[in-house]
DRENFI-523360 format. One record per residue (C-alpha): residue number from 1; x, y, z; chain. Coordinates in steps of 0.25 Angstrom, whole numbers. Layout:
<atom NUM,<X,Y,Z>,'A'>
...
***
This chain:
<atom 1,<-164,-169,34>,'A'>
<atom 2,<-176,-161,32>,'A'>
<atom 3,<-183,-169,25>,'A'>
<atom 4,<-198,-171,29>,'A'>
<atom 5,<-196,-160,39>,'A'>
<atom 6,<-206,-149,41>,'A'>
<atom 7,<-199,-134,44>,'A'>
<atom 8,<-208,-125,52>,'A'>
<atom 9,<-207,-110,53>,'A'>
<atom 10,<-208,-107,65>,'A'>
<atom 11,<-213,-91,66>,'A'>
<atom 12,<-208,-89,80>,'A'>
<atom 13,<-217,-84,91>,'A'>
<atom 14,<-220,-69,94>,'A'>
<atom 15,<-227,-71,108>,'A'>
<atom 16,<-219,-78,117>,'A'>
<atom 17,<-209,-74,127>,'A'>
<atom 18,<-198,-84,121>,'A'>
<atom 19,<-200,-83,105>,'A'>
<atom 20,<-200,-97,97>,'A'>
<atom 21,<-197,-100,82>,'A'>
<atom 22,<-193,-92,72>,'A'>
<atom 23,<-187,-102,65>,'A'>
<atom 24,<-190,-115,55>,'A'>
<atom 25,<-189,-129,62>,'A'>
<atom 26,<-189,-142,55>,'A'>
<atom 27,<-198,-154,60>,'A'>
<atom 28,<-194,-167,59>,'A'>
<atom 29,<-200,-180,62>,'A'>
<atom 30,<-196,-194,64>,'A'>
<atom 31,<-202,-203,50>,'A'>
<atom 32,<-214,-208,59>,'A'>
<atom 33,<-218,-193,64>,'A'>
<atom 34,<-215,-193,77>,'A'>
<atom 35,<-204,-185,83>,'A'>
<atom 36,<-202,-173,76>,'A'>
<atom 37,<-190,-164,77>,'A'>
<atom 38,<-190,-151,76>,'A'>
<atom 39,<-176,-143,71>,'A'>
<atom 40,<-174,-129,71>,'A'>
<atom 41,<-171,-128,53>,'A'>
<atom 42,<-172,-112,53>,'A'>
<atom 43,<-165,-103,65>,'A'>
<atom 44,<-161,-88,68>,'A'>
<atom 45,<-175,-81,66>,'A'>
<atom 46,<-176,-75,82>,'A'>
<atom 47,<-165,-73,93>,'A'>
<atom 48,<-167,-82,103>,'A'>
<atom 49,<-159,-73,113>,'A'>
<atom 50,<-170,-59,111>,'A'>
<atom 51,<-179,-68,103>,'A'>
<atom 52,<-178,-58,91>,'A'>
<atom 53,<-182,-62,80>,'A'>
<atom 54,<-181,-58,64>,'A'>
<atom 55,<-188,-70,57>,'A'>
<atom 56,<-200,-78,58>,'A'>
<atom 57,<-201,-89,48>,'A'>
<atom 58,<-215,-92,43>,'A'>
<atom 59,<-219,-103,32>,'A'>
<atom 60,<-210,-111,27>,'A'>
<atom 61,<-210,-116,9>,'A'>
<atom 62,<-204,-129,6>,'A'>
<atom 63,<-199,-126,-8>,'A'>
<atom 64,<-197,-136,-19>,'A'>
<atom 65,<-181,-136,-19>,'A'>
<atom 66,<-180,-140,-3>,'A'>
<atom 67,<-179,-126,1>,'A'>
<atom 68,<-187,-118,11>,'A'>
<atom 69,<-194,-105,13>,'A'>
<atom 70,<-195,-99,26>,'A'>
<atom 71,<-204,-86,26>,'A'>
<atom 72,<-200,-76,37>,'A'>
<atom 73,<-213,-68,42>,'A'>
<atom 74,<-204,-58,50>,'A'>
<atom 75,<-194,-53,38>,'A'>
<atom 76,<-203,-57,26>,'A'>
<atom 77,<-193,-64,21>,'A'>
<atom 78,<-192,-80,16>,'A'>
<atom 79,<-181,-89,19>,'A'>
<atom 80,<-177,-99,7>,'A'>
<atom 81,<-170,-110,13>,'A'>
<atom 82,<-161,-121,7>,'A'>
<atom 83,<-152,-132,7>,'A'>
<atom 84,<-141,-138,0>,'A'>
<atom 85,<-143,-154,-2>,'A'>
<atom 86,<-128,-160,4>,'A'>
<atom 87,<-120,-166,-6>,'A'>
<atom 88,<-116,-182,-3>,'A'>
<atom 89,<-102,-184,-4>,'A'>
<atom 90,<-97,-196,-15>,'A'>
<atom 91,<-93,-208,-10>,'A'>
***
């Protein structure tokens, strides 16, 4: 599923009267390059209802096992996400 996708951080914005981002998408194209779907992948960073917020991811790092880390400018902090390959049932 998210193979040959880009994740972008989006940082959120700081001047604006409705608040965007704060979170991490995945873009997606079609195999020719065209029609690229972008999917919210990383959530829950700002309140949509007072458009708090308590996060802003930064720069993402691809590592070498499939995981991601998400660096959080706003906390200091980094996120290490992973995933857990399905298994196939035996027929």
């Amino acid at each position: 599923e998210y193979k040959n996708a880009a994740f972008i951080a989006r940082k959120g914005s700081w001047n604006r009267n409705q608040k965007i981002g704060y979170d991490v998408v995945m873009v997606k194209s079609s195999a020719d390059g065209k029609n690229a779907k972008i999917t919210p992948f990383i959530t829950g960073f700002m309140n949509p209802a007072d458009q708090s917020f308590w996060g802003r991811p930064a720069y993402l790092l691809q590592m070498p096992d499939g995981s991601m880390l998400v660096s959080d400018e706003q906390l200091g902090a980094i996120y290490r996400v992973t995933y857990k390959k399905q298994q196939v049932a035996a027929k």
